[in-house]
FILO-82431 format. One line per 5 residues: their letters; for each residue y, x, z negated of N, C-alpha, C. Coordinates in steps of 0.2 Angstrom, whole numbers, plus 2048, in hexadecimal, padded with zeros to 3 digits. Example, Ala and Ser with C-alpha at 12.3 -4.5 7.8 and 13.67 -1.06 7.14 Angstrom:
as = 7E4,842,7D9,7EA,83E,7D9,7F0,842,7D9; 7F5,840,7DD,7FB,844,7DC,800,840,7D9 $
***
This chain:
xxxxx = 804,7AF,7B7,807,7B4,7BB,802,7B9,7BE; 7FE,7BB,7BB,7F9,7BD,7BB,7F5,7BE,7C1; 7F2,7B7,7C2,7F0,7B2,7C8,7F2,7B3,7CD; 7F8,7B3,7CD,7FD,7B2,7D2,7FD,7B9,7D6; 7FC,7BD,7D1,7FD,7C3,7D4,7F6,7C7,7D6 $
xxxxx = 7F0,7C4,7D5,7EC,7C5,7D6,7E8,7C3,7DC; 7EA,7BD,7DC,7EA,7BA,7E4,7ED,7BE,7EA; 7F5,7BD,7E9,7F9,7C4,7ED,7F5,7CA,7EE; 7F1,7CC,7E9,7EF,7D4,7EA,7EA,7D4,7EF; 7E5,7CD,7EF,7DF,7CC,7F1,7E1,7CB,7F9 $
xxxxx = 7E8,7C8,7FB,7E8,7C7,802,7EE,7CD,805; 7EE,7D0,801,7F4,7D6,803,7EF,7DC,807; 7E5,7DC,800,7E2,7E1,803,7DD,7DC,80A; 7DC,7D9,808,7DB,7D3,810,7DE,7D5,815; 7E3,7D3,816,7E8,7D4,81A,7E7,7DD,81E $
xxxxx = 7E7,7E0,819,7E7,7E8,818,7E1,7EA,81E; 7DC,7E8,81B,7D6,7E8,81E,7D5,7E7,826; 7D8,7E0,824,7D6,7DE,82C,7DB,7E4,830; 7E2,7E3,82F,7E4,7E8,834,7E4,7EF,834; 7DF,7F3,831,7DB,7FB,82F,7D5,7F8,837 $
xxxxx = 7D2,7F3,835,7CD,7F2,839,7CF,7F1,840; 7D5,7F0,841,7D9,7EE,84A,7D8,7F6,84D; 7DA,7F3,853,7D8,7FB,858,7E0,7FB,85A; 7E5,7F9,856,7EB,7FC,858,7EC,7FF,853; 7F1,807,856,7F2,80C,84F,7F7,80A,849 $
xxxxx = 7FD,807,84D,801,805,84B,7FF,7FD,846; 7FB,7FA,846,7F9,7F4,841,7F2,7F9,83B; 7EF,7FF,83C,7EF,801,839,7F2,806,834; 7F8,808,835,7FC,80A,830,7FF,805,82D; 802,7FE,830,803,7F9,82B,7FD,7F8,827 $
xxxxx = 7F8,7F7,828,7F2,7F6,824,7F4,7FB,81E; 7F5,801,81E,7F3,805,81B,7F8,806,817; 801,803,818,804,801,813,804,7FA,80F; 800,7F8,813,801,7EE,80D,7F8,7F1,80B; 7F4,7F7,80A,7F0,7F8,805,7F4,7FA,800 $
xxxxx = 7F8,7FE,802,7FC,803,7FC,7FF,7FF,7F8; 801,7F9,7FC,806,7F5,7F6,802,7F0,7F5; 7FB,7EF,7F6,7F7,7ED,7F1,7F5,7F0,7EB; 7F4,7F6,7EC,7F0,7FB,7E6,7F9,7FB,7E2; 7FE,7FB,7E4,803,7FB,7E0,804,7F3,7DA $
xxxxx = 801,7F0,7DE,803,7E9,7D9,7FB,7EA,7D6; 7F4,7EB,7D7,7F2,7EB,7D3,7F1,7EF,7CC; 7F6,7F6,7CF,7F7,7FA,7C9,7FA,7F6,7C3; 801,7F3,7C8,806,7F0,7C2,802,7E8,7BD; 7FE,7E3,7C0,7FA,7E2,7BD,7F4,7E3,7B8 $
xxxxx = 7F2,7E9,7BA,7EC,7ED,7B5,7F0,7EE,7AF; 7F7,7F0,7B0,7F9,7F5,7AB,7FC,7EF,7A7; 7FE,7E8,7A6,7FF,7E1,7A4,807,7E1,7A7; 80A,7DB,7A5,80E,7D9,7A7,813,7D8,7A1; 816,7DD,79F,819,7DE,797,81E,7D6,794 $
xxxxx = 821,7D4,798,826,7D0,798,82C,7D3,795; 830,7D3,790,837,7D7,78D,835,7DC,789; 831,7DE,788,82F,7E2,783,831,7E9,787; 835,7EF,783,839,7F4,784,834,7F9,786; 833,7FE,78C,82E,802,78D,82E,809,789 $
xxxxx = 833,80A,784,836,80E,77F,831,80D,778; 832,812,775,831,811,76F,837,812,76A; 83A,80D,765,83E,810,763,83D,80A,75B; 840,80F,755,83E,80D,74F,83F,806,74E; 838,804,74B,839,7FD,747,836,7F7,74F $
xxxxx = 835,7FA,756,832,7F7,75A,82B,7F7,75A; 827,7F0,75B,820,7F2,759,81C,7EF,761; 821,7EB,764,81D,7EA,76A,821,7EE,770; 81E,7F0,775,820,7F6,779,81E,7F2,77F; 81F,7F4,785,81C,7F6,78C,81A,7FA,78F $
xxxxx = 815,7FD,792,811,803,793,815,805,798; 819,80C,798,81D,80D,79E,819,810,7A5; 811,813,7A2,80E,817,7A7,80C,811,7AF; 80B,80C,7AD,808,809,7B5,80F,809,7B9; 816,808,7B7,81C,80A,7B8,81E,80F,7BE $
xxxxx = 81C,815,7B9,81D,81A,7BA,818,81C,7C0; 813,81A,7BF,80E,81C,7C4,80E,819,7CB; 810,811,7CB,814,80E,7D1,81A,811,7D4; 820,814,7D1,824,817,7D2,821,81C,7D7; 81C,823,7D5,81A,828,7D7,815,825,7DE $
xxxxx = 812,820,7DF,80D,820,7E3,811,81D,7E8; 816,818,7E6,81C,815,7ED,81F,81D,7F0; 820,820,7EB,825,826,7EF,81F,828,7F4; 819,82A,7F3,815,82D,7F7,813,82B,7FB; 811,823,7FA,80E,81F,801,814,81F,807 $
xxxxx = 81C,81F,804,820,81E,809,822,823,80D; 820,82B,809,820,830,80E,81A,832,813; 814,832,80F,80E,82F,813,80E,82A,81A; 812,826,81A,811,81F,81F,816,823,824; 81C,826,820,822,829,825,820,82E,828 $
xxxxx = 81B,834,827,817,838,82C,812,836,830; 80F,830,82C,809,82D,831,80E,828,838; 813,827,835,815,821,83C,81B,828,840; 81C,82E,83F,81D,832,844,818,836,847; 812,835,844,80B,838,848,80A,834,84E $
xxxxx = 80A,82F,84A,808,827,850,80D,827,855; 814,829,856,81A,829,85B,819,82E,85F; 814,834,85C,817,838,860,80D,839,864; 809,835,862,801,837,865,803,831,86C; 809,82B,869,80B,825,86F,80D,829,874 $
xxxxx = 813,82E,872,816,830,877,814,836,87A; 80F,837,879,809,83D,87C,804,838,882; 801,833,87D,7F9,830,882,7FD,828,884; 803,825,880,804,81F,885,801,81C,884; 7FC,81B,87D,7F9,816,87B,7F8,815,874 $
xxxxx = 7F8,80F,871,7F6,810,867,7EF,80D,869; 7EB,80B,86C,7E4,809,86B,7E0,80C,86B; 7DC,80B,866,7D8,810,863,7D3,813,866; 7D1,80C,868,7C9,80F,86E,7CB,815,874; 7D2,813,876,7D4,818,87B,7D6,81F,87B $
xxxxx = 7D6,81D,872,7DA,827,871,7D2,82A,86F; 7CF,824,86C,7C7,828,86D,7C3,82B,872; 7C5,829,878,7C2,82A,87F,7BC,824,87F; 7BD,81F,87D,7B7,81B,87E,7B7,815,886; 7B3,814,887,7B4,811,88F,7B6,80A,88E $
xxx = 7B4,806,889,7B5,800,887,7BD,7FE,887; 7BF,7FB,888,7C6,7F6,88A,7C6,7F1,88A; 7CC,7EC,884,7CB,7E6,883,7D2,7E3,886 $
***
């Protein structure tokens, strides 16, 4: 399982990259969510994959699961998704200002593809 999810993370920050690297604004903030929920699976991975074992502790149990990479995915989804939801009202309202998400042209650059 392990494998499995390690591939997915490899192609999730793949993926991530190429479209950070596109000149539309919009394919870069989806970049910038399929990073987040890459770094979200690789958290959950790092932190092992418990199978039934309770994330409590409670007398007379000796195997557990670690609640913090949990917790810590938890906190980092709430943030990436308020994050993305103020980045994709920036991005709606710099469209409806200049009329364009390409990058070279909110730069001022003379190049157009």
């Amino acid at each position: 399982m392990e494998l499995l999810l390690a591939i997915l993370i490899g192609i999730l920050f793949t993926a991530a990259v190429y479209l950070i690297l596109s000149r539309s604004l919009l394919k870069v903030i989806l970049g910038t969510s399929l990073l987040s929920h890459g770094a979200h699976l690789l958290i959950l991975t790092m932190g092992g994959l418990g199978g039934s074992a309770p994330p409590v502790l409670i007398d007379g149990v000796t195997d557990f699961a670690d609640p913090l990479p949990q917790a810590l995915i938890l906190t980092a989804i709430v943030i990436s998704f308020g994050v993305t939801a103020v980045i994709l009202v920036m991005a709606y309202r710099m469209y409806s200002v200049h009329k364009t998400d390409n990058m070279n042209e909110l730069r001022g650059n003379d190049e157009h593809d």
